[in-house]
C-alpha positions in Angstrom: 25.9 14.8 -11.4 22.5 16.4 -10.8 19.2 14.3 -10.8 18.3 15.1 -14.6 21.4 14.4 -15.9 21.0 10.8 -13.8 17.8 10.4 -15.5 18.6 10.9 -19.3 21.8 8.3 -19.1 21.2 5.9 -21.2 19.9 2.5 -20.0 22.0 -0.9 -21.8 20.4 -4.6 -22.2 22.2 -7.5 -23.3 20.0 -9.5 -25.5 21.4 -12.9 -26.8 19.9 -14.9 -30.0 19.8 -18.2 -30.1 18.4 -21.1 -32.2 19.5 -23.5 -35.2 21.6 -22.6 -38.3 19.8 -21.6 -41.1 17.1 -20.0 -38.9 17.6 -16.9 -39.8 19.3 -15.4 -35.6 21.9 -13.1 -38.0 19.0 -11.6 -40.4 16.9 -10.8 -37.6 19.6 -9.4 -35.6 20.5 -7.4 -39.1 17.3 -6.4 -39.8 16.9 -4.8 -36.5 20.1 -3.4 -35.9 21.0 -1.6 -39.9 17.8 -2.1 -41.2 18.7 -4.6 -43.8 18.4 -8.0 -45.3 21.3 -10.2 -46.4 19.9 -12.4 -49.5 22.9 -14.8 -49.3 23.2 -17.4 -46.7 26.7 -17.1 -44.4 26.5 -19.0 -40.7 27.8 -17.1 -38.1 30.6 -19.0 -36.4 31.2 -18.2 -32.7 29.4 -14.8 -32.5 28.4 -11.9 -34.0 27.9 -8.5 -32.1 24.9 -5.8 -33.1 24.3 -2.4 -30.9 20.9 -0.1 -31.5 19.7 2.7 -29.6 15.9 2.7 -28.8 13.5 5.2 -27.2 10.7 3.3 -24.7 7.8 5.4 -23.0 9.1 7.6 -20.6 11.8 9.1 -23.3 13.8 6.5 -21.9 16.7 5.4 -24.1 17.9 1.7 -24.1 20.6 0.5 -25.7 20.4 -3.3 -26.8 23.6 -5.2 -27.3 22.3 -7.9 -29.3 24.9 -11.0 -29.1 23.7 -13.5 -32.3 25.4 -17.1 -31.0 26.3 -19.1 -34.3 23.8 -22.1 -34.4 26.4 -24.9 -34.5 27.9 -24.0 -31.0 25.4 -25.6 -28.6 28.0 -28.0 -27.3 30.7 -25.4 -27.9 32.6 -24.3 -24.4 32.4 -20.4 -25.4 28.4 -20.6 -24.9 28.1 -20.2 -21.0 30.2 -16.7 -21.3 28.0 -15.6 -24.2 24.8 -15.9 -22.4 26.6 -14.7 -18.7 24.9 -11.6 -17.7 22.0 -11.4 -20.8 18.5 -9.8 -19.4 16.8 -11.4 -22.8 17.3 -14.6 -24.8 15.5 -14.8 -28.3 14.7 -18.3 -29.0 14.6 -18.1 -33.2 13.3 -20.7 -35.3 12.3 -21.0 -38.9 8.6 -21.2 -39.2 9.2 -23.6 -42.3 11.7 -26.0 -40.4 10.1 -28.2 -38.0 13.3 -29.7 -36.6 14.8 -26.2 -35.8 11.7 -25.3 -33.3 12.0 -29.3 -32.1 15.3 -28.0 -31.5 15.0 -25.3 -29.4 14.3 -27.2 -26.4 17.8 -28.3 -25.7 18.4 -24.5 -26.3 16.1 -23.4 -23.6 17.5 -25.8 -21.3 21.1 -24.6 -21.9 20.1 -21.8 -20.9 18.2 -22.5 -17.7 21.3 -24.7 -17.0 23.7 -22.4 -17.1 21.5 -19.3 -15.2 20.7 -21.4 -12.2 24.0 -21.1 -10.7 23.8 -17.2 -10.6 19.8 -17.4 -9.8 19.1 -15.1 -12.6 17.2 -16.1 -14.9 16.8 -13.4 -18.0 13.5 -12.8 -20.1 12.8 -15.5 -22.4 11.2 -15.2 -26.2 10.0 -17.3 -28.5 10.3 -15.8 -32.3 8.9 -17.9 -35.1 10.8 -16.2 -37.9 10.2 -16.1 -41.7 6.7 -15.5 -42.0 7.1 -14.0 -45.5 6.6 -18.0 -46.1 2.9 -18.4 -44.4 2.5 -20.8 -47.3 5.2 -23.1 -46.1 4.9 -23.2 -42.9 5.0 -26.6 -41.2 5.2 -25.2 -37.3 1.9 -24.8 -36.4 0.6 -21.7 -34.3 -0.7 -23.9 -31.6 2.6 -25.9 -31.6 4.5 -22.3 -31.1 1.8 -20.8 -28.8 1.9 -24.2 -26.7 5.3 -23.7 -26.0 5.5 -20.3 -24.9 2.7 -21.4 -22.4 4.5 -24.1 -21.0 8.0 -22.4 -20.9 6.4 -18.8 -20.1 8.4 -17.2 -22.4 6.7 -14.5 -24.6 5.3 -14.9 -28.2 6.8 -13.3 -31.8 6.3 -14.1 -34.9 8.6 -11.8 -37.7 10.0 -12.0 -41.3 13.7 -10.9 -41.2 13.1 -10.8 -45.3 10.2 -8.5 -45.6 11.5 -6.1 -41.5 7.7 -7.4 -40.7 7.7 -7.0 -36.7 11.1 -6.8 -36.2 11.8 -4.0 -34.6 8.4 -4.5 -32.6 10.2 -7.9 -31.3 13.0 -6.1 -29.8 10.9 -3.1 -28.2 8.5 -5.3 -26.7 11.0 -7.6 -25.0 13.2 -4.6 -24.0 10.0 -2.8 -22.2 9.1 -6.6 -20.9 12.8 -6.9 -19.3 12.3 -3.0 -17.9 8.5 -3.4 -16.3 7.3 -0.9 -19.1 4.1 -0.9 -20.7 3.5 -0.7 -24.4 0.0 0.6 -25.7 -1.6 -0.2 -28.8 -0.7 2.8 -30.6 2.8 2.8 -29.7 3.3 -1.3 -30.9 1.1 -0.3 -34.0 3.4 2.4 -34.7 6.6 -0.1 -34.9 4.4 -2.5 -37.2 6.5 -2.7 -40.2 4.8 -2.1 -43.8 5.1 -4.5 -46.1 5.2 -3.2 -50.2 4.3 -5.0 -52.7 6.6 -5.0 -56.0 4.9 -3.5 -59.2 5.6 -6.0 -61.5 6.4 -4.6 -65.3 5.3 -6.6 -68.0 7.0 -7.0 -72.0 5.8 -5.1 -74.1 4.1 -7.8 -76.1 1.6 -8.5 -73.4 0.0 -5.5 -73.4 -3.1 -6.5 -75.5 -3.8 -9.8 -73.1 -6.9 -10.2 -72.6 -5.8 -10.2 -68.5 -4.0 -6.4 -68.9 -6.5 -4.7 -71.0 -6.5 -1.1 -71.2 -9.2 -0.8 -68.3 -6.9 -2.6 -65.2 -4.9 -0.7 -63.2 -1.7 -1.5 -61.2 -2.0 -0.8 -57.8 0.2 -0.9 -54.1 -0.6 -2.8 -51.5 0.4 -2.3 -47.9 0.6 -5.6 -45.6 -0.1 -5.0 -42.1 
């Protein structure tokens, strides 16, 4: 095998998700890996498996296994082989559920548990999911910031819902776990935009005084 054909192989990660049920670990994982949202609710019992290919500076392709553990197996005795051998754990909580982000500390210190036997310790992230509900948030920034300072893990925030910052999740903790650097441009570029719904009104409410002839519907993009 010459040197180029060395270089192009493909690199793999294992990335494993973990956090509470109902915190949304099988819509992010979803959302990144098929680009789609499931509107109705199904916890993942044991595990669920996701592959995607993505390209990092360099033209460097990485393939992410992305192992989502179902949220009611914390105690379960399957757990430790799970996490064996991941280079990134996802901590996901729901930004809207204060007990699930109280929650994650036993999860972190599962994980420390079981990695200190093989003295490898993978990457750890903190993802505040479901930030399509800003308005119902009861985890405060500084609570989430807090913890990634004390933990040093690094800091997400994404909407599983809406693909907001998804995919910029993943390729930021896949460059983290590889030593590569991400400019502005290129983590502006994997920003997801968010549109808005034109919403059609009846027929009868054409002459309201609030849609008179003179307003105009319009699109808005959501950074």
């Amino acid at each position: 095998m010459s040197d180029s054909e060395e270089e192009s192989q493909d690199r793999q990660l294992k990335i494993v998700i973990l956090g509470d049920g109902a915190s949304g670990k099988t819509s992010v994982a979803m959302r990144f890996a098929q680009e789609a949202f499931g509107k109705q609710y199904k916890q993942t019992v044991g595990l669920d498996f996701f592959m995607r290919r993505i390209m990092l500076p360099g033209n460097l392709n990485v393939t992410l296994q992305v192992w989502d553990i179902g949220g009611q197996t914390i105690g379960g005795k399957m757990l430790d082989k799970y996490i064996y051998g991941a280079q990134g754990v996802l901590l996901v909580y729901d930004i809207t559920n204060y007990q699930s982000f109280e929650n994650l500390e036993d999860w972190y210190t599962m994980v420390k548990k079981m990695n200190k036997e093989t003295d490898s310790q993978p990457f750890v992230a903190l993802v505040g999911n479901k930030t399509d509900l800003e308005h119902m948030r009861t985890v405060k920034a500084e609570k989430h910031q807090r913890f990634c300072q004390e933990n040093g893990t690094s800091s997400h925030f994404v909407s599983a819902k809406t693909g907001d910052s998804v995919f910029l999740c993943f390729q930021r903790v896949a460059a983290d776990i590889l030593g590569i650097k991400l400019n502005k441009a290129e983590m502006e570029q994997s920003q997801h935009i968010v549109r808005a719904e034109l919403v059609k009104y009846p027929e009868e409410n054409k002459q309201s005084p609030l849609h008179s002839s003179n307003s105009q519907s319009k699109v808005c993009s959501v950074q």
